[in-house]
C-alpha positions as CSV (number, residue, x, y, z in Angstrom):
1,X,-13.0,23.9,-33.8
2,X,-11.4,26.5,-31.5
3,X,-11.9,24.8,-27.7
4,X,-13.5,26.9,-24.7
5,X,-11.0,27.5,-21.9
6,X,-11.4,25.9,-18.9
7,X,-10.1,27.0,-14.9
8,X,-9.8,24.4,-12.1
9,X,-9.7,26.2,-9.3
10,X,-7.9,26.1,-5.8
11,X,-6.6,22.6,-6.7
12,X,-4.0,22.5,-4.0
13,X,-3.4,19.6,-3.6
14,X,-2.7,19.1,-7.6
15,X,-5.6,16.1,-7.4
16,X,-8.5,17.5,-9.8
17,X,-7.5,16.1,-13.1
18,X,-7.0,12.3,-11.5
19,X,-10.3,12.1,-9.6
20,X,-12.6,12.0,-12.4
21,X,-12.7,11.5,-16.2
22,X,-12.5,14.5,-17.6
23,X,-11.4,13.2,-21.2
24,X,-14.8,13.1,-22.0
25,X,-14.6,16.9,-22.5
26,X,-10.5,16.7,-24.5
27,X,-11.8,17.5,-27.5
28,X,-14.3,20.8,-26.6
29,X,-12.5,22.0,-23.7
30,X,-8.5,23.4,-22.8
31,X,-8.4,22.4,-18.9
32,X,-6.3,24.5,-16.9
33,X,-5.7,23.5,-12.9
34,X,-4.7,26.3,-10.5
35,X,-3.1,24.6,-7.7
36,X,-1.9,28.5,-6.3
37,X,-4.2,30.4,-4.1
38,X,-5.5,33.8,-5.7
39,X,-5.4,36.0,-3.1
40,X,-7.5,38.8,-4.6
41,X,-10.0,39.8,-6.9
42,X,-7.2,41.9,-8.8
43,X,-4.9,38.7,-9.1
44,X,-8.2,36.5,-10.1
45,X,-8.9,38.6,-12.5
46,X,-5.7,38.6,-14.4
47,X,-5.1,35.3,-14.2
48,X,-8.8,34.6,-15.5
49,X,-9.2,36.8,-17.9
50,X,-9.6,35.1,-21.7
51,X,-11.4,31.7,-19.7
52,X,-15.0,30.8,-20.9
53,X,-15.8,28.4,-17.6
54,X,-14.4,28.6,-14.4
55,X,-14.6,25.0,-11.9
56,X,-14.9,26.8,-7.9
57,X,-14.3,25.4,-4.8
58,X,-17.1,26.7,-2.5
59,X,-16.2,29.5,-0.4
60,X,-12.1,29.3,-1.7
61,X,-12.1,32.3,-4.4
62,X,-15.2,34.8,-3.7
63,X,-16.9,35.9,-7.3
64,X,-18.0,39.0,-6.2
65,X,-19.6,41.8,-8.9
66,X,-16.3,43.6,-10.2
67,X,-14.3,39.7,-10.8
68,X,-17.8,39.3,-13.2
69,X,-17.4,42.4,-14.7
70,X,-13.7,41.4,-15.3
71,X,-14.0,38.4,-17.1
72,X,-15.7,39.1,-20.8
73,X,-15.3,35.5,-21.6
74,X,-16.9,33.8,-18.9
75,X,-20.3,32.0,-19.9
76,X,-20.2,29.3,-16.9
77,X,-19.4,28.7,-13.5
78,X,-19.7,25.5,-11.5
79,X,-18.7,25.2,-8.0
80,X,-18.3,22.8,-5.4
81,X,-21.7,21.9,-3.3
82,X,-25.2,23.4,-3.6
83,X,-25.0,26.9,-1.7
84,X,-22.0,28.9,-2.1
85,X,-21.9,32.3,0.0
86,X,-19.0,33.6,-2.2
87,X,-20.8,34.1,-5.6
88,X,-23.0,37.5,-6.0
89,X,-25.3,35.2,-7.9
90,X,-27.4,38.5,-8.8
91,X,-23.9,39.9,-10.8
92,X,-24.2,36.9,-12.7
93,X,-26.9,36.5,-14.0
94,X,-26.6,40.4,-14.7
95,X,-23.7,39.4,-17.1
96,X,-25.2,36.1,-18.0
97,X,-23.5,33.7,-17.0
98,X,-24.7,30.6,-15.7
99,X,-23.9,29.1,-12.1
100,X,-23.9,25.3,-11.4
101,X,-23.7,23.4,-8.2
102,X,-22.4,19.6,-7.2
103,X,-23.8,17.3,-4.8
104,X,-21.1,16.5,-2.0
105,X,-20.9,13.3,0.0
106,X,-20.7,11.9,3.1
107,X,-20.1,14.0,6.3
108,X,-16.4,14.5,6.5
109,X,-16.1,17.7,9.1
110,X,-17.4,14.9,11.0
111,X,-14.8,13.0,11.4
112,X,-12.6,16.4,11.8
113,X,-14.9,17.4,14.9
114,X,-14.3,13.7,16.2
115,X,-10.4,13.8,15.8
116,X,-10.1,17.4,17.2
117,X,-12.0,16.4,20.0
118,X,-9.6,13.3,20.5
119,X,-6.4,15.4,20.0
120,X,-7.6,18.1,22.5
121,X,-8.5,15.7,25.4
122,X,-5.5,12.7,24.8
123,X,-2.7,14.2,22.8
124,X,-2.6,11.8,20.0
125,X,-0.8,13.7,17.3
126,X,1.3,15.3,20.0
127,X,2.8,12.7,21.3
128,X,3.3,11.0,18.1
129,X,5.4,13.9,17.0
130,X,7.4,13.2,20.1
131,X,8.1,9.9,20.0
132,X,9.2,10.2,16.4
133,X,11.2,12.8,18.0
134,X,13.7,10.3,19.9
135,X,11.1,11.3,23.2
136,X,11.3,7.5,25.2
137,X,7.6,8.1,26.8
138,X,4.6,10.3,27.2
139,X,4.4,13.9,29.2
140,X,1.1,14.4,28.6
141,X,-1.7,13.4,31.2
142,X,-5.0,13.1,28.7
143,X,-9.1,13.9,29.8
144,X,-11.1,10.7,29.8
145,X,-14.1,12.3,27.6
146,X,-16.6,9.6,29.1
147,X,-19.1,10.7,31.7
148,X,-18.2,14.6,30.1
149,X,-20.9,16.6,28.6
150,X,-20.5,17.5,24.8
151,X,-22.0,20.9,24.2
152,X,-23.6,20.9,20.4
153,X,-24.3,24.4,18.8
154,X,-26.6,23.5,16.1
155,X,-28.3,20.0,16.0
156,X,-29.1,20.0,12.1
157,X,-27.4,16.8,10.1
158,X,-23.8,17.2,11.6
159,X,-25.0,18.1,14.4
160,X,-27.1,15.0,15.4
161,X,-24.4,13.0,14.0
162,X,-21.8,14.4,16.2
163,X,-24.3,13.7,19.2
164,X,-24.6,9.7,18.2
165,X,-20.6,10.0,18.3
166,X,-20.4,11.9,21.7
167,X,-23.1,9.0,23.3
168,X,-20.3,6.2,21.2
169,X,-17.8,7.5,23.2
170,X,-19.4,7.7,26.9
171,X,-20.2,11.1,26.7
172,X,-23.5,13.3,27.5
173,X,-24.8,15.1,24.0
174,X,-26.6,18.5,25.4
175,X,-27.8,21.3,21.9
176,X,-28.5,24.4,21.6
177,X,-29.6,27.0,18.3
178,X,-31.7,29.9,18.1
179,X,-34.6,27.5,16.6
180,X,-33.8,24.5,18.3
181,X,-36.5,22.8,20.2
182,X,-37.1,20.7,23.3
183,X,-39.4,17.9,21.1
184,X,-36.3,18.2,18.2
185,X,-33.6,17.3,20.9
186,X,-36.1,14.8,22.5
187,X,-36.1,12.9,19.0
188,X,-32.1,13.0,18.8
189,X,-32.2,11.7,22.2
190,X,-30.1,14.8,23.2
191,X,-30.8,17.1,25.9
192,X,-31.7,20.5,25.5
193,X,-30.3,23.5,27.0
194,X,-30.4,27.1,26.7
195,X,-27.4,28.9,25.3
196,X,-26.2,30.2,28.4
197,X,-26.4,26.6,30.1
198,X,-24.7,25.1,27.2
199,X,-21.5,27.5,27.7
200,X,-21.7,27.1,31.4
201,X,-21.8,23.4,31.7
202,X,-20.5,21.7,28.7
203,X,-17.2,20.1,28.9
204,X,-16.5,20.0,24.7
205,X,-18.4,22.6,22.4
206,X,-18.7,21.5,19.0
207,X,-20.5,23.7,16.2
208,X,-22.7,22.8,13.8
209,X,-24.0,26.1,12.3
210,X,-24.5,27.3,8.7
211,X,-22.7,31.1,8.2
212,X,-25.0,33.6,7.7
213,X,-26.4,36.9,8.9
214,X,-28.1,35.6,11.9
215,X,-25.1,32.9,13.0
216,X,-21.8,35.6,12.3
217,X,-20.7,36.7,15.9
218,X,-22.7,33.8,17.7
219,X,-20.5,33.0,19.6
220,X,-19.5,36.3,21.8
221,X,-16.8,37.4,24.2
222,X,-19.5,36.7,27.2
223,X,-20.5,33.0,25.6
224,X,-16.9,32.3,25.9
225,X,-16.5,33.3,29.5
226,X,-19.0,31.4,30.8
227,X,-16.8,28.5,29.7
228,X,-15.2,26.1,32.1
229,X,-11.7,26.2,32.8
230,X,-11.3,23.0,32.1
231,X,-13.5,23.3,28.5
232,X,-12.5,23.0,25.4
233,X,-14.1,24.9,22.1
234,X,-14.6,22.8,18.6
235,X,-15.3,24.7,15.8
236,X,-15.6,23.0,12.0
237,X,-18.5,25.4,10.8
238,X,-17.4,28.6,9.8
239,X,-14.7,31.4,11.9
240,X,-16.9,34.3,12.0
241,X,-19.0,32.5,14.0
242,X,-17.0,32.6,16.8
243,X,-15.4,35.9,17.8
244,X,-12.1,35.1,17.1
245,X,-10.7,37.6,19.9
246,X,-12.5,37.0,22.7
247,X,-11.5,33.2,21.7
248,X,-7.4,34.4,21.3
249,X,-7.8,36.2,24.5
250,X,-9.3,33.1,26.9
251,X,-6.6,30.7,25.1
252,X,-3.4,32.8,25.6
253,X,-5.1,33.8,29.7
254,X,-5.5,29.9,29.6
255,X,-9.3,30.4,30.9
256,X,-10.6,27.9,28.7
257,X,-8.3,24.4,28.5
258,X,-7.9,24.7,24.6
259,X,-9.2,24.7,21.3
260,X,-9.9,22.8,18.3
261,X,-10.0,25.0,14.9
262,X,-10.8,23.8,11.5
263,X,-12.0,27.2,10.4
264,X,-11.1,31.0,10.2
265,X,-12.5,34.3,9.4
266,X,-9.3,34.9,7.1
267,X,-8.0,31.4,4.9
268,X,-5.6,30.5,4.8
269,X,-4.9,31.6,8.5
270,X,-2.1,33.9,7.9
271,X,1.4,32.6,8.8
272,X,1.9,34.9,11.7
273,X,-1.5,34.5,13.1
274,X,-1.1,33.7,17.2
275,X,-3.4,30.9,16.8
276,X,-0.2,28.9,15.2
277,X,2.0,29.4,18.4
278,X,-0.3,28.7,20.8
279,X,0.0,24.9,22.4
280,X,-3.3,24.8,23.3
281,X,-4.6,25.4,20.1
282,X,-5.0,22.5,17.9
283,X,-4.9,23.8,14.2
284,X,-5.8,22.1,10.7
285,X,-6.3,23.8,7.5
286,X,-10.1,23.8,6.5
287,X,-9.7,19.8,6.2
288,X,-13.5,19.5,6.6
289,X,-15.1,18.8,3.4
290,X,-11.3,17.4,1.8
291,X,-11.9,13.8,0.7
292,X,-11.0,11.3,-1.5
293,X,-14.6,10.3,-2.2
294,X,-16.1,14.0,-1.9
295,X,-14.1,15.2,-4.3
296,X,-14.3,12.3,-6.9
297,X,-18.0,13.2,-6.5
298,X,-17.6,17.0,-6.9
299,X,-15.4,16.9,-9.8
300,X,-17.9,14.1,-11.3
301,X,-20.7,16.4,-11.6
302,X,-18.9,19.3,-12.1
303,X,-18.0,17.2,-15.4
304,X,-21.5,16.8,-16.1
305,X,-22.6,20.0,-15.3
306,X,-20.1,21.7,-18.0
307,X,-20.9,18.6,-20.4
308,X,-24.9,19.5,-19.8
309,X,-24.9,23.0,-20.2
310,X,-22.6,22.6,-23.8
311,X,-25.5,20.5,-24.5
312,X,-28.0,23.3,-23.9
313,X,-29.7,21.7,-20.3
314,X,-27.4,23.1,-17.7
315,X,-28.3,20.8,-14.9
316,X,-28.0,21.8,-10.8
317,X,-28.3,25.7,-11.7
318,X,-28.4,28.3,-8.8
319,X,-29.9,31.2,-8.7
C-alpha cells in the first residue's frame, strides 16, 4: 500500500518526531520534518509539492490561496492551536482540503512576560553573560519593581494572570482594552484605567491582546509618548500591535527606559534589524508558546487528528 506523504513543519528545533508517538501512523504515513524556515510561498510550494498532509505551526508558514492552489496533493492540514490567522480557510475548503486544530497547554508567554519584565528592571541575563565573561562584579544598578505600577493591555486569560504575578511581586496591576470594563477589572482585583492613563502612569506595560483588525496599530506613536522615561514596554502578543517605529524611535532617543520583545511584525526579526543592537532592547525569538509540554500536547493531537481523519471523523476541524 503506497503511503501518504507527510510535512512537519517549522521544526527548528529538530524536536517533533521525539515528543510524541508517531509510530502509530509508520505503516500509512512517510513523515518528513522541516527543521528550515520557508521563507516564501514560492519556496513552500516547491518544497511541498507531491505531500498529501502538511503538520503547521500556527502563524510560522502563512497558507494563503495561491500555496493551496500549488499543492494538488494536499487533502489535510493540521496546525498548532485552535485559530490560526495564517490559513485562508475559505481557499481550502475551495480545494477541499480539510483543516484541523490542537489544543495547547498551559500559559507559557506567561512566564516570557514575567522573565522580560525581570531582565528589563535587574539585569539578570546581562550580568550573567558578564561574569562568565571574566567581569569580577556587577555594573548594572537594577529597578526594584515593588511599589511600581504594571500597566496590562488586555485583561483576557494572560492578562489576568500576568496581574496575579505583578501583585506576587509587590507591584500595582492597572488594565486597559477597548472592551474592558470597570466591574471586569473589579473581579481581577485590578484597577482600571483608560488607555491614555495607562501609558501615562504605568511603570511596566505588558500586552495581552489577540491580533486582529481592530488590535493592529494599537499601540501608536502618541501611546508611546505618553510613556514615562523611566517605563518600560512588554510585548509577547503579536508586533503589529505595536508600531514598531514609533517604538525604534523612543528606544534609540532613550525616551522610554527599554523594551522587552518576544514578537515582531516580520519573523524571524531579520539579522540587521536595529532592535538587535540596541542595549536597551531585550530580544528573544517568539519563545512564547515553545514548551516541552505544549508541544508534546500539540504534536499529540496533531497525531490523532491525521489518525482520525484517515479513519473518516476528522476531529477539531476549522472552518
Amino acid at each position: 500500500m503506497t503511503r501518504l506523504r507527510c510535512a512537519i513543519l517549522d521544526d527548528y528545533q529538530n524536536v517533533a518526531l521525539t515528543l510524541a508517538d508517531w509510530s502509530v501512523l509508520a505503516d500509512r504515513v512517510e513523515i518528513t520534518s522541516f527543521t528550515n524556515i520557508l521563507t516564501s510561498t514560492d519556496e513552500a510550494a516547491r518544497a511541498l509539492h507531491g505531500f498529501d498532509i502538511i503538520c503547521a505551526m500556527r502563524e510560522r508558514t502563512p497558507f494563503p490561496r495561491g500555496l493551496f492552489e500549488a499543492l494538488p496533493n494536499l487533502k489535510l492540514l493540521v496546525t498548532s492551536g485552535m485559530r490560526n490567522a495564517a490559513i485562508d480557510l475559505a481557499a481550502a475548503k475551495h480545494r477541499n482540503v480539510t483543516v484541523c486544530g490542537t489544543a495547547m497547554v498551559g500559559n507559557p508567554t506567561i512566564g516570557i512576560a514575567t522573565g522580560l519584565l525581570l531582565e528589563l528592571t535587574r539585569k539578570i541575563g546581562f550580568e550573567n553573560a558578564r561574569m562568565k565573561a571574566g567581569a569580577p562584579w556587577q555594573v548594572t544598578l537594577g529597578a526594584d519593581v515593588g511599589g511600581k505600577t504594571l500597566g496590562i493591555i488586555g485583561l483576557g486569560k494572560l492578562g489576568t494572570q500576568m496581574a496575579a504575578i505583578g501583585k506576587a511581586l509587590g507591584m500595582k496591576p492597572i488594565a486597559w482594552s477597548s472592551n474592558l470594563t470597570r466591574e471586569a477589572c473589579a473581579a481581577a482585583g485590578v484597577a482600571y484605567a483608560s488607555k491614555d492613563e495607562l501609558f501615562a502612569t504605568a511603570d511596566v506595560i505588558t500586552i495581552h491582546l489577540v491580533l486582529s483588525d481592530r488590535s493592529r496599530g494599537l499601540v501608536s506613536a502618541a501611546d508611546i509618548a505618553r510613556m514615562k522615561p523611566t517605563a518600560y514596554l512588554i510585548n509577547t502578543a503579536r508586533g503589529p500591535i505595536v508600531d514598531e517605529d514609533a517604538l525604534l524611535q523612543a528606544l534609540q532617543d532613550k525616551t522610554i527606559a527599554g523594551a522587552g520583545l518576544d514578537t515582531f511584525s516580520v519573523e524571524p526579526l531579520p539579522t540587521d534589524h536595529p532592535f538587535r543592537k540596541l542595549d536597551n532592547v531585550v530580544l528573544t525569538p517568539h519563545l512564547g508558546y515553545v514548551t516541552r509540554e505544549n508541544y508534546q500536547r500539540i504534536y499529540t493531537e496533531t497525531i490523532e487528528g491525521i489518525a482520525a481523519w484517515m479513519a473518516g471523523q476528522p476531529v477539531r476541524v476549522l472552518e
